[in-house]
C-alpha positions as CSV (number, residue, x, y, z in Angstrom):
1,X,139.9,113.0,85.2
2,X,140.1,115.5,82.0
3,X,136.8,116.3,80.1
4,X,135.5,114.5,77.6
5,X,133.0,114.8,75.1
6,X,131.3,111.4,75.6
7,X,128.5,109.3,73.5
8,X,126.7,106.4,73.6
9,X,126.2,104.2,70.7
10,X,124.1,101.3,69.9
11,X,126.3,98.9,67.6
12,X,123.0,97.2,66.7
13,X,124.1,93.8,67.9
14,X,122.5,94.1,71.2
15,X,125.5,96.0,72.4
16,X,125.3,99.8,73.7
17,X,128.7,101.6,74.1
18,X,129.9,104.8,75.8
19,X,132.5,106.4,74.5
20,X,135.0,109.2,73.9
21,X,133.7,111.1,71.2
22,X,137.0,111.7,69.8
23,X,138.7,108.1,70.3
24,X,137.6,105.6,67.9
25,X,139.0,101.9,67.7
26,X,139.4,102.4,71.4
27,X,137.9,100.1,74.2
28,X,134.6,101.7,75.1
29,X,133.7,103.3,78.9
30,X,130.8,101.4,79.4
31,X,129.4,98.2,77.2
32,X,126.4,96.7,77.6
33,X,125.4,93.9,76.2
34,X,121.4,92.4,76.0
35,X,120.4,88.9,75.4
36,X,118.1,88.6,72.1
37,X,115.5,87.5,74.7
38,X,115.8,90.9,76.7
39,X,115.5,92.8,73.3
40,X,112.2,91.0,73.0
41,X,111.2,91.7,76.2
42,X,112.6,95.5,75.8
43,X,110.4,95.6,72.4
44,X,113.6,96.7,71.0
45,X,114.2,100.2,73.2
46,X,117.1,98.7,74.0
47,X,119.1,102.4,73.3
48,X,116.6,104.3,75.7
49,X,117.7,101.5,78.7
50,X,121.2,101.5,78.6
51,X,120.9,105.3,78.0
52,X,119.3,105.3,81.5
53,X,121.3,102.6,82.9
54,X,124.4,104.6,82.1
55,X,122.9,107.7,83.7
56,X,121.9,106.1,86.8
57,X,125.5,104.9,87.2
58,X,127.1,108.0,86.7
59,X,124.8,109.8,89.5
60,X,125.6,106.5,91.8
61,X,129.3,107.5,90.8
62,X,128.9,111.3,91.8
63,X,127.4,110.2,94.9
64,X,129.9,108.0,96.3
65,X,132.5,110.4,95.3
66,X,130.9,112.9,97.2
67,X,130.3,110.5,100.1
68,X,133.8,110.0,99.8
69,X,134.7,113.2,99.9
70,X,133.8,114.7,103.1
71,X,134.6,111.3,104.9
72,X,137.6,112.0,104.2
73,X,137.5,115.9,104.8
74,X,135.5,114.3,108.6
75,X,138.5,112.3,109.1
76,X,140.9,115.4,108.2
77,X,139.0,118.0,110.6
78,X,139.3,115.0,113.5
79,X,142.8,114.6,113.1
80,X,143.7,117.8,113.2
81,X,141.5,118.6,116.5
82,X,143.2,115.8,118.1
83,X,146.6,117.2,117.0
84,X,146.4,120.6,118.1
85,X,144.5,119.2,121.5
86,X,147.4,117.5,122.6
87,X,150.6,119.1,124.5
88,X,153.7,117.3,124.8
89,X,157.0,118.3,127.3
């Protein structure tokens, strides 16, 4: 995935975007939308919410990516041991 410059904007109808910084008109990232109800209940920080609901999903992200990662590298080092363990005639 290429770097972006990303940023998250509150469109003021409830909805919180993230976005390409560059790229407008284009379908957002990330939306989230909150009920006029959870606004209420948010007192209206509804920015300051999906700001850390869109952090904690980007760390979940890195984390399973990393998981990911050396599973596979495990998986890797295993074949190869059982690879160059074996002789054939």
């Amino acid at each position: 995935m290429t770097t972006a410059l990303l940023e998250i904007v509150d469109l003021g109808d409830g909805e919180v975007v993230l976005q390409r910084a560059e790229e407008e008109g284009v379908e957002p990232l990330v939306s989230i939308q909150f009920s006029a109800e959870a606004s209420v209940y948010l007192m209206e920080n509804n920015l300051e919410v999906a700001k850390a609901m869109i952090q904690a999903g980007i760390q979940a992200a890195a984390r399973l990516a990393e998981m990911s990662s050396v599973e596979v590298e495990a998986e890797s080092a295993e074949s190869k041991k059982v690879a160059g363990g074996r002789t054939v005639h």
